[in-house]
LOMAR-438246 format. One record per residue (C-alpha): residue number from 1; z, y, x. Coordinates in pm, 1 decimal, padded with zeros to 6 digits. Each point is the difference from the previous one (the first is absolute). Layout:
<atoms>
+-----+----------+----------+----------+
: seq :       zz :       yy :       xx :
+-----+----------+----------+----------+
: NUM :        Z :        Y :        X :
...
+-----+----------+----------+----------+
</atoms>
This chain:
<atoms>
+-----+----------+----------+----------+
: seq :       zz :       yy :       xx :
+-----+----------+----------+----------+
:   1 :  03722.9 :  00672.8 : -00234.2 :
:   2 : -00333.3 : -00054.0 :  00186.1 :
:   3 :  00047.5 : -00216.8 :  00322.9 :
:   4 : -00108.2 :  00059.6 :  00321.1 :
:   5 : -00229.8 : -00378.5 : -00014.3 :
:   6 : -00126.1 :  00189.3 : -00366.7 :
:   7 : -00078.0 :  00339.5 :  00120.7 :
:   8 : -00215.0 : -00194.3 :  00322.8 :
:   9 : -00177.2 : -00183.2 : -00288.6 :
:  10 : -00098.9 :  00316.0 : -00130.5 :
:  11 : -00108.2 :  00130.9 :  00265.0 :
:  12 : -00227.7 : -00272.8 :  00103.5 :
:  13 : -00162.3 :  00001.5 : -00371.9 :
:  14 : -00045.3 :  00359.6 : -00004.3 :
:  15 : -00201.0 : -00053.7 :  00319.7 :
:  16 : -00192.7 : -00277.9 : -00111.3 :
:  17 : -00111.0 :  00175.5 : -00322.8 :
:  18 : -00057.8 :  00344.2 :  00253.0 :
:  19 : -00258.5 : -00211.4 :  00179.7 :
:  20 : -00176.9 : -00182.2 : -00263.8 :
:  21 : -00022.5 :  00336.4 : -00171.5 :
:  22 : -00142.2 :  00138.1 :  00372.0 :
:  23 : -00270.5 : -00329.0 : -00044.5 :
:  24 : -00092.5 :  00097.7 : -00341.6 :
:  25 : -00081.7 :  00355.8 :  00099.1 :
:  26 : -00118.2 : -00057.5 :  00313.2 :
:  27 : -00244.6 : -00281.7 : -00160.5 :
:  28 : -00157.9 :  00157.9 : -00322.1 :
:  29 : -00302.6 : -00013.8 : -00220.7 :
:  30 : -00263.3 :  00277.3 :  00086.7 :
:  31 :  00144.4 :  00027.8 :  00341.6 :
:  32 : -00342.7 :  00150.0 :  00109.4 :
:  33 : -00104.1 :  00204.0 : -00296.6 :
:  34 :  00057.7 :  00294.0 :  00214.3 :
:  35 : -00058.3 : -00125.2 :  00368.5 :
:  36 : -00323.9 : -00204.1 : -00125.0 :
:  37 : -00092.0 : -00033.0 : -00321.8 :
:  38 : -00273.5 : -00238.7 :  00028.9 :
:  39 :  00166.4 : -00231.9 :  00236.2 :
:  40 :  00064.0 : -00252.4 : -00271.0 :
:  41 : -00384.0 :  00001.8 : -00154.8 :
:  42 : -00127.2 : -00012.7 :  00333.3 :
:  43 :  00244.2 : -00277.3 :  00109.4 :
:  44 : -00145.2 : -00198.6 : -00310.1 :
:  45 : -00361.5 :  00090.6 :  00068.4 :
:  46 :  00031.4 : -00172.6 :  00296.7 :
:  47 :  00157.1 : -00322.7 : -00137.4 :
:  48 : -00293.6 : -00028.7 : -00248.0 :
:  49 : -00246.2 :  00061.1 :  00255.2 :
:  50 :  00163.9 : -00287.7 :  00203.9 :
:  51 :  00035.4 : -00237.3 : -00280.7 :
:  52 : -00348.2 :  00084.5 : -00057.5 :
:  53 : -00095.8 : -00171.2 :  00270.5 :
:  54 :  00218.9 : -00267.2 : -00001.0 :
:  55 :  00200.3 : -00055.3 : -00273.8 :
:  56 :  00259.5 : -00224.1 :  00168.8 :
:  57 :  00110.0 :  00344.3 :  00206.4 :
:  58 :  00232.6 :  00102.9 : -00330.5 :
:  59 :  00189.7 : -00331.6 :  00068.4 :
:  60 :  00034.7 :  00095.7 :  00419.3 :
:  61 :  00128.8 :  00353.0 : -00128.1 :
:  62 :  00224.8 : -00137.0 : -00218.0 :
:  63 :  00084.9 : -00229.0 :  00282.2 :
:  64 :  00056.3 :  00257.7 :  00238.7 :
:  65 :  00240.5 :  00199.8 : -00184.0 :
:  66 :  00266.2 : -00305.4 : -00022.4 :
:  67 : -00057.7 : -00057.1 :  00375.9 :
:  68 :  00060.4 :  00358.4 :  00103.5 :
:  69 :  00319.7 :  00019.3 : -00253.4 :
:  70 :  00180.9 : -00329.5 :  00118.4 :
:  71 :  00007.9 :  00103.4 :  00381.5 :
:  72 :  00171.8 :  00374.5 :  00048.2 :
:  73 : -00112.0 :  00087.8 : -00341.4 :
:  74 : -00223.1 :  00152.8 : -00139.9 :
:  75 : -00119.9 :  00225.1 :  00287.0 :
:  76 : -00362.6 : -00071.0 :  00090.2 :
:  77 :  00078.5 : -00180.4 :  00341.6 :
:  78 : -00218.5 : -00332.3 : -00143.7 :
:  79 : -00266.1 :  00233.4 :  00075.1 :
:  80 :  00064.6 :  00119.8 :  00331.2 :
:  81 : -00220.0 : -00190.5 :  00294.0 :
:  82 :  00092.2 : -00192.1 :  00306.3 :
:  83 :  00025.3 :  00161.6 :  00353.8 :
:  84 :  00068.8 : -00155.5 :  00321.8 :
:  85 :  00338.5 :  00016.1 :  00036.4 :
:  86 :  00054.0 : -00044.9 : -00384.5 :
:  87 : -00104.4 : -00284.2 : -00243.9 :
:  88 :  00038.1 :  00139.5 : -00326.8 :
:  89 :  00024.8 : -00111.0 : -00335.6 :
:  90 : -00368.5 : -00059.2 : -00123.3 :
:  91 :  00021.3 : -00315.7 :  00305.4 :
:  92 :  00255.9 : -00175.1 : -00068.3 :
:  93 : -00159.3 : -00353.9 : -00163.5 :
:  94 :  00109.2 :  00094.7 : -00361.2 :
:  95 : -00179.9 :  00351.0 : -00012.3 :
:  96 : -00341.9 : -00128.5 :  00212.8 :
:  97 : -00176.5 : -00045.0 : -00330.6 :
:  98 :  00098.0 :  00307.2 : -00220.0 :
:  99 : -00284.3 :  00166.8 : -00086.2 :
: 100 : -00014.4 :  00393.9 : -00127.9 :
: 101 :  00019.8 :  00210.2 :  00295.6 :
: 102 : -00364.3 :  00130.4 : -00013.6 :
: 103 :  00111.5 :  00138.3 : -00337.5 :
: 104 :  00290.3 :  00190.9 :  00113.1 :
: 105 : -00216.9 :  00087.3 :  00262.4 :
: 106 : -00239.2 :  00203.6 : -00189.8 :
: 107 :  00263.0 :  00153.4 : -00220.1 :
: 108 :  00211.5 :  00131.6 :  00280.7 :
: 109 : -00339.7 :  00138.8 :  00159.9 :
: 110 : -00097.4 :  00158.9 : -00352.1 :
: 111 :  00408.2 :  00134.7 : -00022.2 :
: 112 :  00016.2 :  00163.9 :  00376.4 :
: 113 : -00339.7 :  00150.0 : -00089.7 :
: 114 :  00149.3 :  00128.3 : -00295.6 :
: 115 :  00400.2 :  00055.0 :  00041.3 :
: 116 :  00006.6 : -00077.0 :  00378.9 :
: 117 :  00342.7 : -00125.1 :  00055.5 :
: 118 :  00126.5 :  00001.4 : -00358.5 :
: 119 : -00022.4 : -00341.0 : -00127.8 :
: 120 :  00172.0 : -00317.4 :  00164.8 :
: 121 : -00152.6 : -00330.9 :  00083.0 :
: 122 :  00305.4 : -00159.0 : -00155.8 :
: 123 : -00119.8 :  00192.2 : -00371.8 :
: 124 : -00366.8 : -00090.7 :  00073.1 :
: 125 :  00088.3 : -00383.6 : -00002.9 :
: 126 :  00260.7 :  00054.4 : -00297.4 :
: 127 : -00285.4 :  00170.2 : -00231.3 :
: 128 : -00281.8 : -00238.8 :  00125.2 :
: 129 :  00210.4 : -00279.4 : -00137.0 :
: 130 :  00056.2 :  00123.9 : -00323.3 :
: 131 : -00348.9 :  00093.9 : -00063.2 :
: 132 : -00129.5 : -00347.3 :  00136.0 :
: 133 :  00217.7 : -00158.4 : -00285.7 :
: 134 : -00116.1 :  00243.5 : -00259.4 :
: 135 : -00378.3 : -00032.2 :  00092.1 :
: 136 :  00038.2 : -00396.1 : -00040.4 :
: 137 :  00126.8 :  00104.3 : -00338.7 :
: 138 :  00388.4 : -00036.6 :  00080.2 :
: 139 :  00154.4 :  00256.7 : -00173.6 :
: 140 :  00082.7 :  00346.0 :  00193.9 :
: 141 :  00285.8 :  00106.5 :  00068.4 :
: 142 :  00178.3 :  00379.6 :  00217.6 :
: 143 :  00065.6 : -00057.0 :  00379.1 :
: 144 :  00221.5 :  00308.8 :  00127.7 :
: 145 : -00111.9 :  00149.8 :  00232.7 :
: 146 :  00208.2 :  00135.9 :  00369.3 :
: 147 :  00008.5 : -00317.4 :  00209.4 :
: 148 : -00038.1 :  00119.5 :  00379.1 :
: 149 : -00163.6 : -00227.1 :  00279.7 :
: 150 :  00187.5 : -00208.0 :  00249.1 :
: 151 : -00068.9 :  00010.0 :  00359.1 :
: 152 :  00116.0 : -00344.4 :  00103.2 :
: 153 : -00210.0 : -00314.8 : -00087.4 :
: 154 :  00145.2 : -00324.5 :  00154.6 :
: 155 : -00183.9 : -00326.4 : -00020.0 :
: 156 :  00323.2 : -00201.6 :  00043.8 :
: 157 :  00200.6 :  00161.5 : -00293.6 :
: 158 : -00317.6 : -00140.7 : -00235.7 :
: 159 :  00096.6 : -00361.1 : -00025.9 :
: 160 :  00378.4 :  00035.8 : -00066.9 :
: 161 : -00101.8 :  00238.7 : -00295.2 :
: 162 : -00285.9 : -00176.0 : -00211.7 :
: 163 :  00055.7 : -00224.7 : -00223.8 :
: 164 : -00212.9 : -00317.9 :  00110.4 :
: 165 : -00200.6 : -00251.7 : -00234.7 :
: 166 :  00192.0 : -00259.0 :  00116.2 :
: 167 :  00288.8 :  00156.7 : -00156.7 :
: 168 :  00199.9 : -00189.6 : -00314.5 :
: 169 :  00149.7 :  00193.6 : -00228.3 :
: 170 :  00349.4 :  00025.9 :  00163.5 :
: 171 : -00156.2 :  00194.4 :  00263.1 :
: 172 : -00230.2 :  00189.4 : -00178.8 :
: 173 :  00307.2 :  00130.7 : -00172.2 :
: 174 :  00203.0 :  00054.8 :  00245.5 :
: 175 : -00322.4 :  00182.7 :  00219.8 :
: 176 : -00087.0 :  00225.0 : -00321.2 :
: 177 :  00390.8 :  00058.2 :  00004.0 :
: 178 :  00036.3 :  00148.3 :  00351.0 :
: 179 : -00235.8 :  00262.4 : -00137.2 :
: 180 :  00183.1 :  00116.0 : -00281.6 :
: 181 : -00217.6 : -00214.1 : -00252.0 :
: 182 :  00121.3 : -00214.4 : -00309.8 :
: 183 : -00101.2 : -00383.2 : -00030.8 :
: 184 : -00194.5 :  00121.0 : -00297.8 :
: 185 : -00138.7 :  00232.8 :  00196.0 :
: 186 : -00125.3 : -00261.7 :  00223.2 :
: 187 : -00180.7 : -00177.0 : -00244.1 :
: 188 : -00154.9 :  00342.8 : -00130.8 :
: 189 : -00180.1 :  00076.5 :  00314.6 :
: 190 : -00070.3 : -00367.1 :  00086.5 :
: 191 : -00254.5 :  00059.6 : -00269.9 :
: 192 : -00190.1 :  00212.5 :  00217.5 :
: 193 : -00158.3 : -00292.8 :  00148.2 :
: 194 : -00190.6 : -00002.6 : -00350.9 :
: 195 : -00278.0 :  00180.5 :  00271.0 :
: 196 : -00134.8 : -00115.1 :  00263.7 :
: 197 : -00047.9 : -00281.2 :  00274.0 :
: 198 :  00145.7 : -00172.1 :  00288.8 :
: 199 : -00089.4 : -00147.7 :  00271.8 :
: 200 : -00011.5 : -00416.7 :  00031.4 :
: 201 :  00328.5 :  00024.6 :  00239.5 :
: 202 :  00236.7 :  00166.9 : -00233.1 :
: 203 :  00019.8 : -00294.1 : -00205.3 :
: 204 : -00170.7 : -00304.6 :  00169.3 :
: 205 :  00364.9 : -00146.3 :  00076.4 :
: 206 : -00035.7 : -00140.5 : -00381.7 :
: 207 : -00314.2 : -00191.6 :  00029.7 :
: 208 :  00065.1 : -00153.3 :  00308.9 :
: 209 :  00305.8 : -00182.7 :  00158.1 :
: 210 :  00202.2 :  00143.8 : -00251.7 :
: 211 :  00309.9 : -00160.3 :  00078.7 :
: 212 :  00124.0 : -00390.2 :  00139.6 :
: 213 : -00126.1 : -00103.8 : -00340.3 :
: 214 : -00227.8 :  00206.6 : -00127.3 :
: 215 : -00287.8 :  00111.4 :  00128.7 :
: 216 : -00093.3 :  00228.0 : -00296.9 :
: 217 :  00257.6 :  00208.4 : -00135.7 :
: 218 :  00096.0 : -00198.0 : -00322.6 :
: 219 :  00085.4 :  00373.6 : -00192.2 :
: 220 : -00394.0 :  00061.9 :  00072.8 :
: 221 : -00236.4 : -00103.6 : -00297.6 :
: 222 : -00213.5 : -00287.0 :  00122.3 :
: 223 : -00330.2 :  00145.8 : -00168.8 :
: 224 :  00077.9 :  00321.4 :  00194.7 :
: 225 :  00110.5 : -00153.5 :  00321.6 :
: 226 : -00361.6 : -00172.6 :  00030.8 :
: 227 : -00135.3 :  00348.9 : -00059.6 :
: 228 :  00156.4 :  00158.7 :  00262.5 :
: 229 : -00048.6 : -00322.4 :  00257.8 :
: 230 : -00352.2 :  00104.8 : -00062.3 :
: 231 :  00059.0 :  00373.6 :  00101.7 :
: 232 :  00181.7 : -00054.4 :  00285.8 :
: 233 : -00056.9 : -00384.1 :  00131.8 :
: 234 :  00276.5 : -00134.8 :  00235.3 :
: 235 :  00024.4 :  00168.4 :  00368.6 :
: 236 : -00265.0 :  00292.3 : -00102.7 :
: 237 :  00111.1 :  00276.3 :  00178.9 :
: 238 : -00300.3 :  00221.2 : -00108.8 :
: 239 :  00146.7 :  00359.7 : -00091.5 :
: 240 : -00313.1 :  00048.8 : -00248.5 :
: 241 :  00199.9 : -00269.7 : -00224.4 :
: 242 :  00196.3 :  00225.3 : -00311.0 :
: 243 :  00089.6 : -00159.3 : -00345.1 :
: 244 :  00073.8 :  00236.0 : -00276.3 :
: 245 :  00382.5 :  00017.1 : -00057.5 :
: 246 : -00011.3 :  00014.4 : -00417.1 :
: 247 : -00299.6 : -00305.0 : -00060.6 :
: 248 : -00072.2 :  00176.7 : -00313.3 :
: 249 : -00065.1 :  00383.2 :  00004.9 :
: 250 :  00025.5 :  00096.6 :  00328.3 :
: 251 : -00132.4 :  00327.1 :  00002.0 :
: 252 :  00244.0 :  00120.2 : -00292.3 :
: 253 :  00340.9 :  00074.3 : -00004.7 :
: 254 :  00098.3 : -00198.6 : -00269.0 :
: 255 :  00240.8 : -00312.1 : -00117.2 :
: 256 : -00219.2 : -00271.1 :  00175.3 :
: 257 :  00182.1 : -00013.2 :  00299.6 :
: 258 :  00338.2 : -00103.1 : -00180.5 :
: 259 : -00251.6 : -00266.4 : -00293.9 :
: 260 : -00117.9 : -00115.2 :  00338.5 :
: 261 :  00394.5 : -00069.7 :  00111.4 :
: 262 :  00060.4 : -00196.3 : -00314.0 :
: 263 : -00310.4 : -00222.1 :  00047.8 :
: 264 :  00140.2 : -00103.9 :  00319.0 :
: 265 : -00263.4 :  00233.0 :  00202.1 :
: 266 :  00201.2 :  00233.1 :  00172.6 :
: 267 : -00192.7 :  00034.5 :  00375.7 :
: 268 :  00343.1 :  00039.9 :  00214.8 :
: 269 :  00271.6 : -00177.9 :  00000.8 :
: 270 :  00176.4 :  00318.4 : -00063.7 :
: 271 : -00185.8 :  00053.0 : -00331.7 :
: 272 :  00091.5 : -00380.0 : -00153.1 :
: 273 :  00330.3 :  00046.0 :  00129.5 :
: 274 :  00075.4 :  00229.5 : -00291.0 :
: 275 :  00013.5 : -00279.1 : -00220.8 :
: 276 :  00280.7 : -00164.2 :  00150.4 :
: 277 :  00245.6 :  00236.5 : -00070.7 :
: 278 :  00103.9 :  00022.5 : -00449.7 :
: 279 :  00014.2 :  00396.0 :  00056.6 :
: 280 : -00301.1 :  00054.8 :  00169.3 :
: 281 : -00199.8 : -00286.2 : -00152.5 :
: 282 :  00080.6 :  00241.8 : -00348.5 :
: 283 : -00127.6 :  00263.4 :  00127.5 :
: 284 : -00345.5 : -00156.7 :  00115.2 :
: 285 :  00007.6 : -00140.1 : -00392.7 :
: 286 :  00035.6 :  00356.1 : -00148.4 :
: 287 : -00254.8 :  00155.7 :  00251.5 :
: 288 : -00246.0 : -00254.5 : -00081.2 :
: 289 :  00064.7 :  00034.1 : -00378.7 :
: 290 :  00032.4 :  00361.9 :  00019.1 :
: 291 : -00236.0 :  00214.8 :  00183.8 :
: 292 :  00095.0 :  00337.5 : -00132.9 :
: 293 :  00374.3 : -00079.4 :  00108.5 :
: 294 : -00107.0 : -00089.0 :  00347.4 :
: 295 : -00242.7 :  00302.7 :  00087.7 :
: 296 :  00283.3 :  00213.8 : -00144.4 :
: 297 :  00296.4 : -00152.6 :  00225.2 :
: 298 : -00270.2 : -00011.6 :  00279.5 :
: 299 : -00088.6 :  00345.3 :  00016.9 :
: 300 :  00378.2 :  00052.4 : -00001.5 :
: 301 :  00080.3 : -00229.5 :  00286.7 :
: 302 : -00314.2 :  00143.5 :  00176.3 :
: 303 :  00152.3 :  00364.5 : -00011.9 :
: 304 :  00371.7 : -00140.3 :  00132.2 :
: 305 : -00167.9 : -00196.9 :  00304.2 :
: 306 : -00168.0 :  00327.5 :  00042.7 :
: 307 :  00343.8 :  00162.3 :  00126.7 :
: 308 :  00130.3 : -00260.6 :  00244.2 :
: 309 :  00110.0 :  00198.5 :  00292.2 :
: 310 : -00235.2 :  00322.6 : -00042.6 :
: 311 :  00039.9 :  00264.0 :  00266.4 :
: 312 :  00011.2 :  00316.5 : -00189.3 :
: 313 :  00082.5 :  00403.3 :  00055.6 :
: 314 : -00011.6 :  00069.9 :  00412.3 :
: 315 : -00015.6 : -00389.8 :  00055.8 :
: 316 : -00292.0 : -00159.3 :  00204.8 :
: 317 : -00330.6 :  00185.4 : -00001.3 :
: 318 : -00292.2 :  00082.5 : -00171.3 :
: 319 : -00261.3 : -00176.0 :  00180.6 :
: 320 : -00366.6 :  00135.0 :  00079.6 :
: 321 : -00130.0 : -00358.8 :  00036.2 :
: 322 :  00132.4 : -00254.6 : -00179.1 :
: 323 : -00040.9 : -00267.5 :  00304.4 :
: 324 :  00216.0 :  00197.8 :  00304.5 :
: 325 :  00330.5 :  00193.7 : -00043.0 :
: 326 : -00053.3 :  00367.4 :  00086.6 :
+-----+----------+----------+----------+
</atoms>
């Protein structure tokens, strides 16, 4: 005989498969092939045209996508601007140097033009990230489509959300974890940083006054310490200062960011950290060994961060410009 305590377990399974069901149809491949059929070429036309320019602007989209998905989701508010009686997102101290907007930008222009008031901000930065990994010859991968816009974009909510470089492992895991992502996962996407710069501050903290006693960070190969000293010399606070995150290849997204962990040349603190832990200290190991295995389980974890928190169906908005709720 099924018990009352049973039958309420039931019920609350049933419901939990009803909504991720509703997420999976709601969310779906080719969720513009009627709507807009071009959105995703022109999406990607506009990513190549930026990293054109500059190619360090597939890293900032990449960028962007993680920092819109671990405040509210994955709902475009990163995007949306400051006003007076609002500081939003994009100004809070982590977000002041992503870089990418002009890109969305010019797709949403191209898309209104086009499909006026068919294609979200929140899809624009989830397909602009997959193509910037693709067009530095990471390996492509099928973002769903669906996600809706947000209309609330709070600077405060920015720094309680991102995981900082600071970070050791323990809280990297535990910040990855509040978002519905493995510890494996965490290393997966870490290797993002494989593109891309930063600026002299992020990491300075190891060069300089480390701790009581050190004043280099002793994880920190010496060779590669005096490089960076020479980048970014003690109390510089020059913004023009950036130091490619992988030392290697930094324009490709490849295994160099995780060879560079082993050597002991991981830029943040939050990047050498992952060798203090047997688990994740494995996993850098096989990604370094293993490219293949890593661009598969990336693309993966890529597609899963892409989910956190989507609005979807009559949820949010659509918006017109990608900087100011309707």
């Amino acid at each position: 005989m099924v018990t009352w305590v049973s039958t309420a377990f039931l019920i609350v399974l049933s419901l939990c498969f009803q909504s991720e069901a509703l997420l999976q149809v709601q969310l779906q491949l080719g969720f513009y092939a009627t709507s807009c059929p071009l959105a995703e070429v022109i999406v990607k036309e506009e990513v190549a045209k930026g990293i054109a320019r500059d190619t360090g602007v597939a890293a900032g989209l990449v960028r962007l996508h993680f920092h819109d998905c671990f405040v509210r989701g994955c709902d475009g508010s990163v995007l949306i601007d400051s006003t007076a009686s609002n500081t939003a997102e994009k100004d809070a101290p982590p977000n002041k140097s992503l870089r990418g907007f002009e890109v969305i930008d010019k797709a949403k222009a191209r898309l209104e033009t086009l499909c006026p008031g068919e294609v979200s901000c929140a899809d624009i930065v989830a397909f602009a990230a997959r193509d910037s990994i693709e067009l530095t010859a990471g390996r492509g991968y099928d973002v769903s489509g669906g996600r809706r816009d947000g209309r609330v974009s709070l600077a405060s909510e920015v720094l309680t959300n991102l995981p900082a470089p600071s970070f050791n492992v323990n809280q990297l895991t535990q910040s990855f974890a509040k978002k519905g992502l493995t510890q494996e996962e965490m290393v997966t996407l870490s290797g993002a940083h494989t593109i891309g710069r930063s600026h002299c501050e992020a990491f300075s903290n190891r060069l300089y006054n480390f701790n009581a006693t050190n004043s280099q960070d002793p994880s920190l190969d010496p060779g590669y310490a005096e490089y960076l000293k020479k980048q970014c010399p003690q109390g510089s606070t020059d913004p023009t200062l950036v130091v490619p995150m992988d030392p290697y290849t930094p324009a490709v997204t490849d295994r160099g960011y995780y060879k560079a962990v082993v050597a002991n040349k991981g830029l943040f603190t939050s990047d050498q950290t992952l060798l203090t832990n047997l688990n994740t200290a494995n996993q850098v190991y096989q990604n370094a060994n293993d490219l293949l295995r890593w661009r598969t389980k990336f693309a993966a974890a890529m597609v899963k961060m892409g989910q956190i928190g989507v609005l979807t169906g009559g949820d949010g908005e659509i918006r017109s410009n990608c900087r100011r709720i309707n």
